[in-house]
C-alpha positions in Angstrom: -66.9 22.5 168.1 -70.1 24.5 167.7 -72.1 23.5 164.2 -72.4 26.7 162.7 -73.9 27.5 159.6 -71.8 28.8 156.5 -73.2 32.5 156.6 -72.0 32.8 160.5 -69.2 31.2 159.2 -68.9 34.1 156.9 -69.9 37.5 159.0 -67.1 35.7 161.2 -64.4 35.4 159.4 -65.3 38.4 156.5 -67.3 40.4 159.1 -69.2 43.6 158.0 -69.3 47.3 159.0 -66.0 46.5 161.7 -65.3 50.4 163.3 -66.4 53.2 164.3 -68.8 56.0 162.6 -66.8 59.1 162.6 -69.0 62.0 164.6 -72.2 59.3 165.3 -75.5 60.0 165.8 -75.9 57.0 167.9 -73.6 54.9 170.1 -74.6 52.0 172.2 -72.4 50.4 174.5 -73.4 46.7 176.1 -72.1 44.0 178.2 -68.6 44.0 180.0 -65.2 42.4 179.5 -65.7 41.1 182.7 -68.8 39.1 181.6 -66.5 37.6 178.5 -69.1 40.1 175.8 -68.9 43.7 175.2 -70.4 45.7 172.2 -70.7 49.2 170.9 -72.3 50.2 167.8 -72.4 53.8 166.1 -74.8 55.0 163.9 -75.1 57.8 161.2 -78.2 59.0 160.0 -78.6 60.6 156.5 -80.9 63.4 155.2 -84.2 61.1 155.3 -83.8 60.2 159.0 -82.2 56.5 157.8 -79.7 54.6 158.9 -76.7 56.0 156.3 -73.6 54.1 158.3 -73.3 51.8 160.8 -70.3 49.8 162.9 -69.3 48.1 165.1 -66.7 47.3 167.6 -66.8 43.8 169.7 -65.1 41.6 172.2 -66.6 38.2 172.0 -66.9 34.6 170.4 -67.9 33.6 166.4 -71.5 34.3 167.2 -70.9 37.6 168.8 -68.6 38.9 166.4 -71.0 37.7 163.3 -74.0 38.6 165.0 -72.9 41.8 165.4 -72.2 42.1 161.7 -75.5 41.0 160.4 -76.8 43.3 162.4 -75.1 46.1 160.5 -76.3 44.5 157.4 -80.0 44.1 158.4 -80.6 47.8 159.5 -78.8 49.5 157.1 -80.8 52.0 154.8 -83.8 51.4 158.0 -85.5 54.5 159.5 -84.9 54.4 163.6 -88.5 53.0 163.7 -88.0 50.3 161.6 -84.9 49.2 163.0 -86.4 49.1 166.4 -88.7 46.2 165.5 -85.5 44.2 164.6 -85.3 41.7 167.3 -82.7 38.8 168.1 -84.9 36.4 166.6 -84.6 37.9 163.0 -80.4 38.1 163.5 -80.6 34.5 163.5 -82.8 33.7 161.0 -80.9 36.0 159.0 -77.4 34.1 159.9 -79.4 30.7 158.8 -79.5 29.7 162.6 -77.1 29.9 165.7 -76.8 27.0 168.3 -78.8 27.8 171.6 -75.7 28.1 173.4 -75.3 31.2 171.4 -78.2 32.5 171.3 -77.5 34.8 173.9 -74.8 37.0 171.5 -78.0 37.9 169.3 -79.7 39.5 172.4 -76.8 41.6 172.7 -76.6 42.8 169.7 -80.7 44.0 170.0 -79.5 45.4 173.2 -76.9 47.4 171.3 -78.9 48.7 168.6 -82.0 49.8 171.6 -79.2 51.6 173.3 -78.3 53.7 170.7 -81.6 54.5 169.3 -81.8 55.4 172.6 -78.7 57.7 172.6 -79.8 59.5 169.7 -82.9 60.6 171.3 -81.0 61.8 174.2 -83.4 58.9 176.1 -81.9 58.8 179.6 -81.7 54.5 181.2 -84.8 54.4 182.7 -84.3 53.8 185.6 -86.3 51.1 187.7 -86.2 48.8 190.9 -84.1 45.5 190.1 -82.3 42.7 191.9 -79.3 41.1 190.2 -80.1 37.5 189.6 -76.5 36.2 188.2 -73.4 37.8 190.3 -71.4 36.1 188.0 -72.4 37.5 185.0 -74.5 40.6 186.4 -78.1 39.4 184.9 -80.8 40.8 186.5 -84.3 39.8 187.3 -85.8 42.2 184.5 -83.5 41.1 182.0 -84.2 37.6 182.6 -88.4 38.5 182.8 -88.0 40.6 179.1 -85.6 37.9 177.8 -88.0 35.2 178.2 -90.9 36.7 177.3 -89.9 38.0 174.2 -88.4 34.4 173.0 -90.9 32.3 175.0 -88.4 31.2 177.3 -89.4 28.3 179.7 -86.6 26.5 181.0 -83.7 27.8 183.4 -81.0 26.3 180.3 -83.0 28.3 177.8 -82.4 31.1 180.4 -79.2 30.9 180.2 -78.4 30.0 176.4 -79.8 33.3 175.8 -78.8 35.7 179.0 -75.3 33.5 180.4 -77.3 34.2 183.8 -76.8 30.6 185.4 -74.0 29.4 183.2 -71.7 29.9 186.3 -71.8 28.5 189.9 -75.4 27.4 189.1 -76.6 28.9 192.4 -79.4 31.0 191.1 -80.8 28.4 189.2 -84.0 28.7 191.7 -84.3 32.2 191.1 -84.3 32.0 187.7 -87.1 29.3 187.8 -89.4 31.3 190.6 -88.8 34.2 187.7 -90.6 31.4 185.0 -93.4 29.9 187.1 -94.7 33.9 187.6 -94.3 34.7 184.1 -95.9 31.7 182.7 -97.7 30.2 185.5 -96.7 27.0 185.1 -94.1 25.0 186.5 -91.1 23.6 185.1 -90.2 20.0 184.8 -87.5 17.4 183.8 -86.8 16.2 180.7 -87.8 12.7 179.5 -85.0 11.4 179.6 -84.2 11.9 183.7 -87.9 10.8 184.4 -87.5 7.2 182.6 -85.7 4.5 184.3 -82.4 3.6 182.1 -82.8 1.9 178.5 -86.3 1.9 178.7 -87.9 3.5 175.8 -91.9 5.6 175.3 -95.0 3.1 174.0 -96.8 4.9 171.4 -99.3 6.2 173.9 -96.7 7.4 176.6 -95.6 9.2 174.0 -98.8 10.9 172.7 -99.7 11.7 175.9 -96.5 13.3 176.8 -96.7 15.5 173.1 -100.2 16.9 174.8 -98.9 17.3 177.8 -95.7 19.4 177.2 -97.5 21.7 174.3 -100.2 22.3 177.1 -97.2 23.2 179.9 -94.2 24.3 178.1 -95.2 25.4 174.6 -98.8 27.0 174.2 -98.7 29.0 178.0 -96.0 31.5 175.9 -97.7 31.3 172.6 -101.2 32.5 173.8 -99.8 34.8 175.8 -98.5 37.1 172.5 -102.0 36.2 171.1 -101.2 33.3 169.1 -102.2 29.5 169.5 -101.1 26.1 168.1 -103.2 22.9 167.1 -102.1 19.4 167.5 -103.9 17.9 163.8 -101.7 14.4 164.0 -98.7 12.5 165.2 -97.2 10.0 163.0 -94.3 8.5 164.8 -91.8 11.1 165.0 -93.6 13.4 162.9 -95.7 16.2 165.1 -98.5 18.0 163.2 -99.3 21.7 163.4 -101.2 24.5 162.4 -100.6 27.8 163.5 -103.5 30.2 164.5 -104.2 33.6 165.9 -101.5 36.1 165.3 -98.9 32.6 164.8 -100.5 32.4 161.2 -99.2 35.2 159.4 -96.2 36.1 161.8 -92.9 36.0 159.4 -91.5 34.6 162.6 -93.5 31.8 162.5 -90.9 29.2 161.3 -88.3 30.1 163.7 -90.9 29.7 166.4 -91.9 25.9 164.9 -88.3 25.1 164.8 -86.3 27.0 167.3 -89.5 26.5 170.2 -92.0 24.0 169.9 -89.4 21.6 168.3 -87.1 22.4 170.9 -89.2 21.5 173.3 -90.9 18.4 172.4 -87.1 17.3 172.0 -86.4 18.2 175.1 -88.9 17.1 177.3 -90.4 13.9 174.5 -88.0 12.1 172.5 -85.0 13.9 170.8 -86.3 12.4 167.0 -89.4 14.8 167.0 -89.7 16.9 163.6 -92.3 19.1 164.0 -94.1 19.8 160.8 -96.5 23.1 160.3 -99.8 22.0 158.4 -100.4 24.5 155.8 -104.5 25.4 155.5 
């Protein structure tokens, strides 16, 4: 059973903007039945050039289905340039969260609303040299590449809690991680938890050590690479430390990045008790 929060909960079950605009501006069409997601979303624009209506239609899971709906909600009354610089990130913050598993039906949903922006300005696909990554769900190598960049993906089961590419047979797993170690330039490695032997737990300064050591590998590679940086101020147990600087500081995505990323990962690849705490100047 997936913990979901009460507002995703909500857009499910009482979901918003269901349908189709009659005579659109816009229509976006994404994913496949095939895959197990589809969505298309129509758009009408009023007087002003701003989003008057806009619905959706969608073949999916809870997260799809209310993802798609706040969508809806959040770019309603938007101009087309504003909604473009909606991204998934802010459809879960909006929702109060969704689990990584589902992170992926948030992408969709950005992929939607690009498509028919795209659509209205009678924007043919641009089209460009790609190699399909995932046959089972039909992921390529530039979605994956865009993907991760844009949510600081560094791990193959990030990959795929965000695309589905690898949530099949598994067998482009390697692909997927040769597509990370060119992004980021740094390589990939195994959680805490398969490197100790069985019962045995971190010292104090294993586990300091291993805090550097991931934000230097997994976390800050991404971070810097949008311009933004994180300092380590003080560990205090469990309790990580943090202030936020370059473009970080005043990014309103900051606390999804604390919480969703660098959290994440010292989880992940430390101990599974970190809380990660920003330190406020």
């Amino acid at each position: 059973m997936w913990d979901y929060t009460d507002k995703v909960k909500d857009h499910f079950l009482h979901p918003r903007n269901v349908g189709e605009v009659e005579d659109p501006d816009g229509i976006g069409e994404v994913g496949s039945l095939a895959c197990g997601d589809a969505l298309r979303l129509t758009f009408k624009l009023d007087g002003d050039g701003r989003i008057k209506d806009i619905k959706f239609k969608t073949f999916g899971c809870a997260s799809a289905i209310a993802s798609s709906s706040a969508l809806t909600e959040i770019v309603k009354g938007m101009t087309l340039e504003e909604a473009e610089k909606v991204n998934n990130q802010d459809l879960a913050e909006f929702l109060g969260g969704l689990p990584e598993e589902k992170m992926h039906c948030s992408v969709m949903g950005k992929e939607a609303l690009e498509a028919a922006i795209a659509n209205y300005r009678g924007e043919a696909a641009v089209k460009e040299e790609y190699d399909i990554v995932c046959k089972c769900f039909g992921v390529t190598d530039k979605e994956i590449e865009r993907v991760a960049r844009e949510n600081r993906l560094t791990t193959v089961a990030q990959v795929t809690d965000f695309t589905k590419a690898g949530g099949g047979c598994q067998a482009c797993h390697p692909k997927i991680e040769d597509i990370l170690k060119k992004l980021w330039g740094s390589k990939t490695a195994e959680p805490v938890e398969e490197r100790l032997p069985k019962g045995k737990k971190l010292s104090n300064l294993q586990k300091i050590r291993l805090i550097e050591e991931t934000l230097e590998r997994e976390i800050l590679p991404p971070i810097r690479s949008d311009g933004g940086d994180l300092e380590l101020i003080d560990i205090d147990g469990s309790k990580v430390l943090v202030a936020l600087r370059g473009t970080c500081s005043f990014c309103p995505q900051a606390n999804f990045t604390l919480k969703h990323f660098v959290e994440a990962k010292l989880r992940e690849f430390v101990s599974p008790e970190i809380e990660v705490e920003e330190v406020k100047p």
